[in-house]
C-alpha positions in Angstrom: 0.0 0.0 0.0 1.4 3.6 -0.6 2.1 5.3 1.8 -0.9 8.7 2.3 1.0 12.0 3.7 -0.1 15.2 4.4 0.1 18.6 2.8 3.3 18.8 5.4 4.6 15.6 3.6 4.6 13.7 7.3 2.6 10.6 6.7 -1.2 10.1 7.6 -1.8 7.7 10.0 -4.9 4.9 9.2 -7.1 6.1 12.4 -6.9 9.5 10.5 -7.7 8.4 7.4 -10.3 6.3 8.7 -11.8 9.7 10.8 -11.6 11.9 8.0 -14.2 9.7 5.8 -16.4 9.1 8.8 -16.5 13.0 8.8 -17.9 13.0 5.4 -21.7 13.8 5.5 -23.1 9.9 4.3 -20.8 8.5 6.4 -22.2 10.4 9.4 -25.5 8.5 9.7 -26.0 4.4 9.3 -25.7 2.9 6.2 -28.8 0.4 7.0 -31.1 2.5 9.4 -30.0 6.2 8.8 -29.1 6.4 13.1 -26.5 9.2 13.6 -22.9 9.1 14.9 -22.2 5.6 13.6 -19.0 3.7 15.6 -18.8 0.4 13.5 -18.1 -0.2 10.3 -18.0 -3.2 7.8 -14.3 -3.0 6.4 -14.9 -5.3 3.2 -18.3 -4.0 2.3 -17.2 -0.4 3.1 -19.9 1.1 5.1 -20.4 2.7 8.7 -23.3 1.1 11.1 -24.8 2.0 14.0 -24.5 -0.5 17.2 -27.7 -2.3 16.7 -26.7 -3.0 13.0 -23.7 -3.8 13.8 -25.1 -6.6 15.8 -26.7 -8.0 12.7 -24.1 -7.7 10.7 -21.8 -10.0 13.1 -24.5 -12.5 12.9 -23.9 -13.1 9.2 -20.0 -13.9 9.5 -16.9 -12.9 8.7 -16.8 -13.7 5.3 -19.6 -11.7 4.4 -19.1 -8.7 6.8 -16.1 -8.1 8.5 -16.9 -5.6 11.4 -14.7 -3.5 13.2 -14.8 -0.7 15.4 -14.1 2.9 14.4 -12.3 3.8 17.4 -11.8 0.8 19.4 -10.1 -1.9 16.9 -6.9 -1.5 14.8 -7.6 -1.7 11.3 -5.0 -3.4 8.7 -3.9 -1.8 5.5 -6.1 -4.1 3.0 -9.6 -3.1 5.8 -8.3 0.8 5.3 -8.0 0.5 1.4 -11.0 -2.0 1.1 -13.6 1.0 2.9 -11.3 3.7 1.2 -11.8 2.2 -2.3 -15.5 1.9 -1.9 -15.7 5.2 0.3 -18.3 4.8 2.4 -22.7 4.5 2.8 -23.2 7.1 -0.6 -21.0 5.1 -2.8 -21.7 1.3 -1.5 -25.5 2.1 -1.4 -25.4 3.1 -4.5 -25.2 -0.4 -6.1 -26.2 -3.0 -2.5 -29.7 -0.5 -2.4 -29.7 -0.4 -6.6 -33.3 -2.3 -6.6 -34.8 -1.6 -3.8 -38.6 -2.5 -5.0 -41.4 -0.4 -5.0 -43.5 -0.3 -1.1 -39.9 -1.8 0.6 -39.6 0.2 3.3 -36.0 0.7 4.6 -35.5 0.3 8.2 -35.3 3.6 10.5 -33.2 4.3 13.7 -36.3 2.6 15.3 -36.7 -0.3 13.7 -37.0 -3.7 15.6 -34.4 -6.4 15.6 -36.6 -8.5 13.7 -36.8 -5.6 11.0 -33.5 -5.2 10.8 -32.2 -8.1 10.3 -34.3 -9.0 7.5 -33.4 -6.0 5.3 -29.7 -6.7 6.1 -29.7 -10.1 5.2 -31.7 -9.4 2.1 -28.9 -6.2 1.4 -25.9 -8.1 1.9 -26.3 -12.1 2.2 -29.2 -12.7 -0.5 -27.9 -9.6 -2.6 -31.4 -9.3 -3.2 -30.9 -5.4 -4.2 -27.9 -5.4 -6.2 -28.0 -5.3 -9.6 -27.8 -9.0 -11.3 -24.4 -8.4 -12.6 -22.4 -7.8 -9.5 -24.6 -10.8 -7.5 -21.9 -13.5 -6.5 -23.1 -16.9 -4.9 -22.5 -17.3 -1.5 -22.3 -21.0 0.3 -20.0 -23.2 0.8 -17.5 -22.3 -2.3 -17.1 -18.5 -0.9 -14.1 -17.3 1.1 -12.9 -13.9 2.5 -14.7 -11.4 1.3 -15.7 -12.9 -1.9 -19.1 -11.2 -1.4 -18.2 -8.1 -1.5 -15.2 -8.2 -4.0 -17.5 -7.9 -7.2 -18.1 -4.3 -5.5 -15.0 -3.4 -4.6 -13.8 -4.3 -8.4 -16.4 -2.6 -9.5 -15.2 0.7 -7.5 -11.4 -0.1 -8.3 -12.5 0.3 -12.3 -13.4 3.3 -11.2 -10.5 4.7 -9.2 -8.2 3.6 -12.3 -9.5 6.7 -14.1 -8.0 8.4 -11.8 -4.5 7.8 -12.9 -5.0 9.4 -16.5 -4.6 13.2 -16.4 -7.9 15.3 -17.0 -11.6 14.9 -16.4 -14.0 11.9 -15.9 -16.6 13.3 -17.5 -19.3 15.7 -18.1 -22.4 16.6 -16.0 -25.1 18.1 -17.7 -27.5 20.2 -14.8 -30.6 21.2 -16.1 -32.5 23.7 -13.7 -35.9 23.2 -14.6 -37.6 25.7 -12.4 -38.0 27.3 -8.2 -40.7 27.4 -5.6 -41.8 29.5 -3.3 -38.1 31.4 -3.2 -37.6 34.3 -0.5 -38.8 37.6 -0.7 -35.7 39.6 -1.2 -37.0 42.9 -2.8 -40.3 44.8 -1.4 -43.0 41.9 -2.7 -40.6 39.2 -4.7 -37.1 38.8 -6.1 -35.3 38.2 -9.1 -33.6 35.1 -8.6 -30.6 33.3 -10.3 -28.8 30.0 -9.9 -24.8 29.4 -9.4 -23.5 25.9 -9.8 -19.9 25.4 -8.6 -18.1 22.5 -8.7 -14.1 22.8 -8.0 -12.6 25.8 -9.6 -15.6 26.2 -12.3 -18.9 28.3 -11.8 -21.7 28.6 -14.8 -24.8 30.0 -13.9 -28.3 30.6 -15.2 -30.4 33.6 -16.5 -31.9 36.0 -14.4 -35.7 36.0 -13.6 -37.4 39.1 -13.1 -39.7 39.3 -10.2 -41.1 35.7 -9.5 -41.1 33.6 -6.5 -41.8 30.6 -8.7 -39.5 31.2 -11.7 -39.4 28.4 -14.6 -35.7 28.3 -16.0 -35.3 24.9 -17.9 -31.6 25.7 -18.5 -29.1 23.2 -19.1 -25.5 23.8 -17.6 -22.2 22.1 -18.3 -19.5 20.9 -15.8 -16.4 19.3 -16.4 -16.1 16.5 -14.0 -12.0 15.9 -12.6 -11.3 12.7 -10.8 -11.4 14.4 -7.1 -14.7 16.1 -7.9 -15.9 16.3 -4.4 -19.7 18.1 -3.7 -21.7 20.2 -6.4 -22.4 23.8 -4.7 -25.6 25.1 -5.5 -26.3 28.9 -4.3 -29.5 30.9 -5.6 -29.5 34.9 -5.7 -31.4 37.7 -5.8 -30.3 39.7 -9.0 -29.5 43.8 -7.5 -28.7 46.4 -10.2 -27.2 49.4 -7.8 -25.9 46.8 -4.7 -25.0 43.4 -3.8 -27.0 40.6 -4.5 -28.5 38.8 -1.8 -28.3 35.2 -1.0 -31.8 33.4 -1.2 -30.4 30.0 -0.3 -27.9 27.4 -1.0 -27.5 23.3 -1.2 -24.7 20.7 -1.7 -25.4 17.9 -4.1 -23.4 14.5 -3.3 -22.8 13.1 -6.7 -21.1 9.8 -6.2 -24.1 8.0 -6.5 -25.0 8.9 -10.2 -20.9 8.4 -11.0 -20.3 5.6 -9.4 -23.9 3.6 -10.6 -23.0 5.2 -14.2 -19.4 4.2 -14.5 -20.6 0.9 -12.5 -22.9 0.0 -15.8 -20.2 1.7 -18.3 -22.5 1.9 -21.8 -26.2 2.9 -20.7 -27.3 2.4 -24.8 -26.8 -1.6 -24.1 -29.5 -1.9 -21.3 -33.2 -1.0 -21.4 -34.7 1.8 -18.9 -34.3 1.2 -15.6 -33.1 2.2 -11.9 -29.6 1.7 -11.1 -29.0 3.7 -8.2 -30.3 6.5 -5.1 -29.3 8.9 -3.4 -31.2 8.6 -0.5 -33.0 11.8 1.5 -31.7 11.9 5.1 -31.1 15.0 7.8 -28.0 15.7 6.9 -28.6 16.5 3.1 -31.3 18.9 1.4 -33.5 16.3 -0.4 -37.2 16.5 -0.2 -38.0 12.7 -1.7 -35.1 10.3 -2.0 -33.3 11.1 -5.5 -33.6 7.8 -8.3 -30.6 7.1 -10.6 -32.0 6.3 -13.8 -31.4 4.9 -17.2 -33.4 6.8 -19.4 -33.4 6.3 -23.5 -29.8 5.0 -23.2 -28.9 8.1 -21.2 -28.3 8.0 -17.0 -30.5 10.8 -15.4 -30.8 11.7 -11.9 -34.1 13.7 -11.1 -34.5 15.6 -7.6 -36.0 18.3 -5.6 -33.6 20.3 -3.0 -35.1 22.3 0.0 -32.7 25.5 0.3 -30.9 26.0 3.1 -30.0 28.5 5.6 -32.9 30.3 4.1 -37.0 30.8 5.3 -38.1 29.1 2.0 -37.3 27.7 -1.2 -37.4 24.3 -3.7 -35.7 23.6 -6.9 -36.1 20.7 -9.1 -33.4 19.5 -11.0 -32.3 16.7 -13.8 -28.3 15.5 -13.5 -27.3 13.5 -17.0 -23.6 12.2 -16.7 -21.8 12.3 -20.0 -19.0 10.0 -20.0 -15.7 10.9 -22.3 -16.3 10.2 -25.5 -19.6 11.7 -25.9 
């Protein structure tokens, strides 16, 4: 394993490592049961878990989850680069919560032993939610973590990009329109959207006075292998001062990247769902957002409740364009 350092160039120890990804906003709540402050993870599958998950996931062995304690156990090399590789609930969820069907109800903080159990053993044992080319068969003939290794290849395909110089890709934002935005003039506003994502910014038109405004612009992002969170602020357009902030919203987007580059050509399969980013307290979705394949193209749909702001939706459409197109 190379060795991580710092911006100092001293080296980074694992238990940092291992802190710094907890720290990330998905990793902060459970990857089964959405309970906060999470102290166990599964090394091989790469996710975090509450205690009471945990629990269940010991049940089910060794050599389907291998559980270890954030703070308490020490971690080998291959545990940190297995959860590294994968990096955490947003990306693993992503393809072990792919087909989640219709009326399944996921378990909460809450849930019952008995509940729990079930969906994790469905999740992780039967597979029953991953997508059919990634299902391995467990039994008899499985070792290690040979149930989660089709996963971590499939996340490893993707950290190979990284190597080559330049971008991963395009993301195509279409704004397609606002409700019920702040007042920021006498009796409305004239609002405008700013997408950042790195060192880029693009933005859309301005709409004169409407608290409900209808853009249905498309914006274009080049995506670079570290692309980190997609920073959404929306203002209120003044001519003779500054223009005042009217809300703002992260978008995670490793879980349309890694279901798109986990399915590679979209054209080959038929419309369906191959991913989520799921809603939880710590993000601004309103509904859990559905990775799609749409005519041949992968589309992510989703309304964001503004932030740090007294009202305020927007409904967006993602579409990742891989290189090439």
């Amino acid at each position: 394993m190379s060795e991580k350092r710092s911006e100092f160039g001293r080296p980074v120890s694992g238990k940092r490592r291992l802190k710094d990804l907890l720290l990330q906003k998905d990793n902060q709540f459970c990857a089964d049961c959405n309970a906060p402050d999470p102290k166990w993870a599964s090394a091989n599958i790469g996710v975090f878990l509450c205690l009471k998950c945990c629990g269940v996931h010991r049940s089910l062995g060794p050599h389907i989850s291998k559980v270890l304690s954030v703070t308490l156990d020490e971690w080998s090399d291959d545990d940190l680069d297995a959860i590294m590789e994968v990096g955490g609930n947003s990306s693993a969820n992503s393809i072990y919560e792919a087909y989640i069907p219709e009326g399944y109800t996921k378990p909460g903080p809450d849930a019952s032993h008995e509940q729990r159990t079930k969906f994790i053993r469905s999740k992780y044992e039967h597979q029953e939610f991953l997508k059919s080319s990634l299902r391995i068969a467990s039994g008899k003939g499985s070792t290690g973590s040979n149930i989660a290794q089709g996963i971590i290849n499939s996340f490893r395909s993707t950290s190979d990009s990284k190597i080559t110089e330049g971008n991963i890709g395009t993301l195509k934002v279409k704004v397609i329109k606002g409700t019920d935005l702040a007042i920021r003039d006498m009796m409305t506003s004239d609002p405008y959207v700013i997408l950042k994502l790195g060192q880029q910014t693009v933005q859309t038109t301005v709409v004169k006075s409407n608290l409900n405004p209808v853009w249905n612009e498309e914006l274009m992002l080049s995506v670079p292998p570290q692309f980190g969170l997609l920073n959404l602020n929306v203002f209120d357009y003044d001519l003779f001062s500054a223009d005042d902030i009217m809300g703002e919203a992260d978008i995670d987007l490793q879980p349309l990247i890694s279901s798109a580059k986990s399915f590679g050509d979209a054209s080959m399969f038929d419309d369906m769902q191959i991913g989520k980013w799921m809603k939880s307290h710590n993000n601004a979705l309103m509904d859990d957002s559905i990775v799609n394949i749409v005519g041949g193209k992968i589309k992510q749909e989703m309304t964001i409740k503004l932030q740090n702001v007294e009202s305020g939706e927007l409904y967006l459409e993602l579409e990742w364009l891989p290189l090439g197109n």
